[in-house]
C-alpha positions as CSV (number, residue, x, y, z in Angstrom):
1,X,21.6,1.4,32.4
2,X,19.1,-1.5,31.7
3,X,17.1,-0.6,28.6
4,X,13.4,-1.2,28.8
5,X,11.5,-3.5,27.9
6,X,9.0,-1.4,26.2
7,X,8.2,2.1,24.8
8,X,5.3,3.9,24.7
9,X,5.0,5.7,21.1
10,X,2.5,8.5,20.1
11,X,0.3,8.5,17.0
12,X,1.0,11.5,14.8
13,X,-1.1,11.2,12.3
14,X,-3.6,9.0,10.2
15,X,-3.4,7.7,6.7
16,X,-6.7,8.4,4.5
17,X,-6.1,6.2,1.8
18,X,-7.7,4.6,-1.8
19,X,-7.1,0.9,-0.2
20,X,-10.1,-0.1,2.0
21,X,-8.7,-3.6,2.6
22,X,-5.5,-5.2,2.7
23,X,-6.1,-7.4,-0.3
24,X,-5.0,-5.7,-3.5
25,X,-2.3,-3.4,-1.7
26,X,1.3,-3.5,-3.5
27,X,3.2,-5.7,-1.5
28,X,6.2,-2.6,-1.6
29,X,5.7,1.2,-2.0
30,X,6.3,2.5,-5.7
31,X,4.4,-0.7,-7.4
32,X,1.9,1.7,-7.6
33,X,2.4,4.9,-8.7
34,X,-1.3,5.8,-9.4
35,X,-2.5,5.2,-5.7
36,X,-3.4,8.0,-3.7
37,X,-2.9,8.9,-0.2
38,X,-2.3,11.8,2.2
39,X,-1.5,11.3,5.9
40,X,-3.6,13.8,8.5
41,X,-1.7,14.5,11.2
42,X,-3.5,14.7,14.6
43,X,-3.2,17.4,17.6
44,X,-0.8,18.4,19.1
45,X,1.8,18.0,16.0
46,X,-1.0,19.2,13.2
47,X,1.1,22.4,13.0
48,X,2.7,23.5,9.4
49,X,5.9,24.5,11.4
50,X,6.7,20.7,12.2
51,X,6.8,20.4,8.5
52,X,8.9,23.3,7.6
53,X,11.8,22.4,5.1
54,X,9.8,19.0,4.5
55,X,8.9,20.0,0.7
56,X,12.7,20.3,-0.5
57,X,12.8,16.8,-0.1
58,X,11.2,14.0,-2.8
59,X,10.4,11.6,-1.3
60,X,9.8,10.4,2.7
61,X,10.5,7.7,5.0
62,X,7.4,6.5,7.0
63,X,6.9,4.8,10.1
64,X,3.5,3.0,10.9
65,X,2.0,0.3,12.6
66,X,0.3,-2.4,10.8
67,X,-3.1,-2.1,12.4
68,X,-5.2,-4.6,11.1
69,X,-3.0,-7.5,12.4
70,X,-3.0,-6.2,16.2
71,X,-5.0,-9.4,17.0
72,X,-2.2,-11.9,15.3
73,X,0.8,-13.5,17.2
74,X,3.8,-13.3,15.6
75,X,6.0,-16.5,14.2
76,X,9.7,-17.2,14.0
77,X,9.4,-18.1,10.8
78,X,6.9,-16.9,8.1
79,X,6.4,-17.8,4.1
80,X,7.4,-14.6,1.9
81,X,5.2,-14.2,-1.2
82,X,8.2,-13.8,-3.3
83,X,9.0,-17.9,-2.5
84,X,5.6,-18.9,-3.7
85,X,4.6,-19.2,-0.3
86,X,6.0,-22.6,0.4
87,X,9.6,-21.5,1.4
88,X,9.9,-20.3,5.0
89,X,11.9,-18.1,5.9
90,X,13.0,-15.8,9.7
91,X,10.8,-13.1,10.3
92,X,14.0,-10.3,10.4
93,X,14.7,-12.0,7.2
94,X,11.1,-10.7,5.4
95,X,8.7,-7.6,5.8
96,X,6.5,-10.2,6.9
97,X,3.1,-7.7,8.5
98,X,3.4,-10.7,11.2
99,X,6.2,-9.2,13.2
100,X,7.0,-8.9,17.1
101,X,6.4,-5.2,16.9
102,X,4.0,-4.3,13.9
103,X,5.8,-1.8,12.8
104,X,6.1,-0.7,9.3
105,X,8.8,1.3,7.2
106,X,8.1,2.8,3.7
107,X,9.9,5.4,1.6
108,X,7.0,7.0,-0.4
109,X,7.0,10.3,-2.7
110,X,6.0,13.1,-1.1
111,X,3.6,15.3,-2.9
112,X,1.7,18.4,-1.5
113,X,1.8,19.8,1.7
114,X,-0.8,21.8,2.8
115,X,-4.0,22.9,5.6
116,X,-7.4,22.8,5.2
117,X,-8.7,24.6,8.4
118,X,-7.7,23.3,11.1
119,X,-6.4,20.1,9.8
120,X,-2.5,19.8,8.1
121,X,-2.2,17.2,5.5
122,X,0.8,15.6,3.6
123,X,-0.1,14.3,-0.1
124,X,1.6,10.8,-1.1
125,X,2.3,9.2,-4.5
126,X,3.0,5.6,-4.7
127,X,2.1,4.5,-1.3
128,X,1.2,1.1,0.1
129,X,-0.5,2.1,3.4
130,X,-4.2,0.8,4.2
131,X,-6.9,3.7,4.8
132,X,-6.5,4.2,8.6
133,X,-2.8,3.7,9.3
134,X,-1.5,5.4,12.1
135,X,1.6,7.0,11.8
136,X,4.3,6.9,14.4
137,X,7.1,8.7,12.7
138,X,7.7,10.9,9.2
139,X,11.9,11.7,8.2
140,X,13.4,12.9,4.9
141,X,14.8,10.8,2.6
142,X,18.5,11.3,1.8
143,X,19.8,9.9,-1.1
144,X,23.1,9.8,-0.4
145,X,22.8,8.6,2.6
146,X,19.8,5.9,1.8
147,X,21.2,5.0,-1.6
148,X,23.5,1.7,-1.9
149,X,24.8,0.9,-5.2
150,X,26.0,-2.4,-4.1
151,X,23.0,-3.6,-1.9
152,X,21.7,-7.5,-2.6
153,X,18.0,-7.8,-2.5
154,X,18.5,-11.7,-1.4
155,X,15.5,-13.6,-2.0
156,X,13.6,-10.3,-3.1
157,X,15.5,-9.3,-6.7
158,X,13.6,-6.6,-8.7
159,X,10.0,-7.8,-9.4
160,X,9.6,-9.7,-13.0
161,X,7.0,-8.2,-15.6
162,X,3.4,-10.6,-14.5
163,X,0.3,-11.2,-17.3
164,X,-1.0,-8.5,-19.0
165,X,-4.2,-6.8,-17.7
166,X,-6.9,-6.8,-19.9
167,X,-10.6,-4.6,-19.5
168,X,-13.8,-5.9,-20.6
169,X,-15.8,-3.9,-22.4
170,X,-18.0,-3.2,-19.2
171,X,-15.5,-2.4,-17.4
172,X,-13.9,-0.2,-20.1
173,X,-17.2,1.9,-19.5
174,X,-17.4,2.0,-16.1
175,X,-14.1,3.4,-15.8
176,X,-14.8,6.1,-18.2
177,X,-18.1,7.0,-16.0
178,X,-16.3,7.0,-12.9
179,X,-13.3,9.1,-14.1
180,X,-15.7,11.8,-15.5
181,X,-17.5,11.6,-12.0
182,X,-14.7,11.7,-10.0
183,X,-11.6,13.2,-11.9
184,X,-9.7,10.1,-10.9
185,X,-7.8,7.9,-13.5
186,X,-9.4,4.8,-12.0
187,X,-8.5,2.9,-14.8
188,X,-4.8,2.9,-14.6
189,X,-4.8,2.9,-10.9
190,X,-6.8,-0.6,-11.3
191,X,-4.2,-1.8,-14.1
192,X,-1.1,-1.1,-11.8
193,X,-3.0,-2.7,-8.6
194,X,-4.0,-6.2,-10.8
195,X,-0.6,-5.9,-12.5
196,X,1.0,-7.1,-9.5
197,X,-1.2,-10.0,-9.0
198,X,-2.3,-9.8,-5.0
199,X,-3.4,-13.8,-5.2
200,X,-2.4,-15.7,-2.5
201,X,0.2,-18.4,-3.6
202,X,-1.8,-21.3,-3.6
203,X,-4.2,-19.4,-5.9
204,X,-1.4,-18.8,-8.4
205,X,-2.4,-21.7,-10.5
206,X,-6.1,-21.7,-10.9
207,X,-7.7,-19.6,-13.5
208,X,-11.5,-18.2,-14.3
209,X,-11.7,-17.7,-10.2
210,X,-14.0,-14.0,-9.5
211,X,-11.7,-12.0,-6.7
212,X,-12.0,-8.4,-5.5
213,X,-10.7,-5.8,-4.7
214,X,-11.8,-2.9,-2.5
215,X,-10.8,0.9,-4.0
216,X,-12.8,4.0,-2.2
217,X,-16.6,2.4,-2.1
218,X,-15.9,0.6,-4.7
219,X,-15.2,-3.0,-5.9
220,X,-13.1,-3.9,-8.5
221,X,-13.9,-7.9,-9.7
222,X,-11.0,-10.0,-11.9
223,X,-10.1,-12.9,-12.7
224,X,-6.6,-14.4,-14.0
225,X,-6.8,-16.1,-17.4
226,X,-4.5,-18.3,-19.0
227,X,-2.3,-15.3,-20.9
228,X,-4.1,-12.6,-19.2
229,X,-5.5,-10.5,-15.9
230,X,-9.1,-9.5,-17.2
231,X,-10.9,-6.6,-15.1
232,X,-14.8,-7.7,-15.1
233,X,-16.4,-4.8,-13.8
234,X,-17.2,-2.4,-11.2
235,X,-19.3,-2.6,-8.3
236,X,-20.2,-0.2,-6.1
237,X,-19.9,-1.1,-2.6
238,X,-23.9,-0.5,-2.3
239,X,-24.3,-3.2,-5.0
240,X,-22.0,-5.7,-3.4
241,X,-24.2,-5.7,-0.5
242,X,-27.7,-6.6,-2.6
């Protein structure tokens, strides 16, 4: 039997996440553990039974498609952030978003399960999915199974310790206010996002430059400093616009 050459996959469910844009998000689950997300899943498998034995698990592989490059061709070879950006490398060789098919693969925690009316929801700690994901595909993780002791992460190792992040004392404020406001600790979700330093490559070098970054309806401006990440302030997204 000739296989073919393509598939037809169904969405089963939607991500509804803290990251509005794709600047800012951890460029691999668990960098984040403060982030917040819960995927919806849509009709006909928004049904608690598809989930049943689900919650003895920890944590969850995830299957998505990386919808906001659906208008990008995909390249043989692309420039991992981990090389600076000046290094190619072959697109099986990376998680490059740039990829034949735009599928992505995460293992996330899995938090609550749970229905509100009609609508079934999964809770997720740690998870680096833009707001408005669709899902294509949700399996258990097993660590016996997923777990290699003796797996190389090439030209990936484990992640170094970047700058320290910093808070002006506006920001300071600002993150009180909206914590009280919206029982969310926004201030270590910010620290954890900065931490990992989302600037392009050829920005790596230049200091004092404003960038921002989009949480819920808000904006978060920073700027790298010679020994430090400093977190400016807090905009709301009404503000940004005037």
């Amino acid at each position: 039997m000739t296989p073919s050459n393509s598939y037809t996959l169904s969405t089963i469910g939607i991500v509804h996440s803290c990251y509005k844009e794709k600047f800012g998000i951890p460029r691999q689950p668990g960098l984040v553990n403060a982030a917040t997300a819960r995927i919806e899943l849509v009709s006909p498998y928004n049904r608690l039974d598809t989930l049943d034995g689900l919650n003895d698990f920890s944590h969850i592989w995830v299957q998505f498609i990386f919808h906001a490059n659906l208008s990008t061709s995909w390249k043989a070879k692309v420039r991992p952030p981990r090389l600076g950006g000046k290094e190619k490398m072959g697109v099986f060789a990376t998680r490059s978003t740039h990829r034949p098919n735009p599928i992505g693969l995460s293992v996330i925690k899995l938090g609550n399960i749970y229905q509100e009316g009609k609508k079934i929801f999964i809770d997720l700690h740690g998870a680096d999915l833009l707001d408005g994901t669709p899902i294509l595909d949700i399996k258990p993780y097993l660590p016996y199974a997923d777990i290699i002791e003796e797996a190389q992460g090439g030209f990936a190792p484990t992640p170094t310790e970047t700058k320290p992040v910093v808070f002006s004392k506006l920001a300071q404020q600002q993150c009180i206010e909206y914590q009280e406001l919206h029982k969310t600790d926004i201030s270590t979700l910010i620290k954890q996002i900065v931490a990992q330093d989302p600037r392009p490559s050829y920005l790596s070098d230049q200091t004092d430059r404003e960038h921002g970054i989009q949480l819920w309806d808000i904006d978060i401006k920073w700027c790298a400093r010679n020994t430090h990440l400093e977190i400016l302030r807090l905009e709301s997204k009404q503000e940004s616009k005037e």
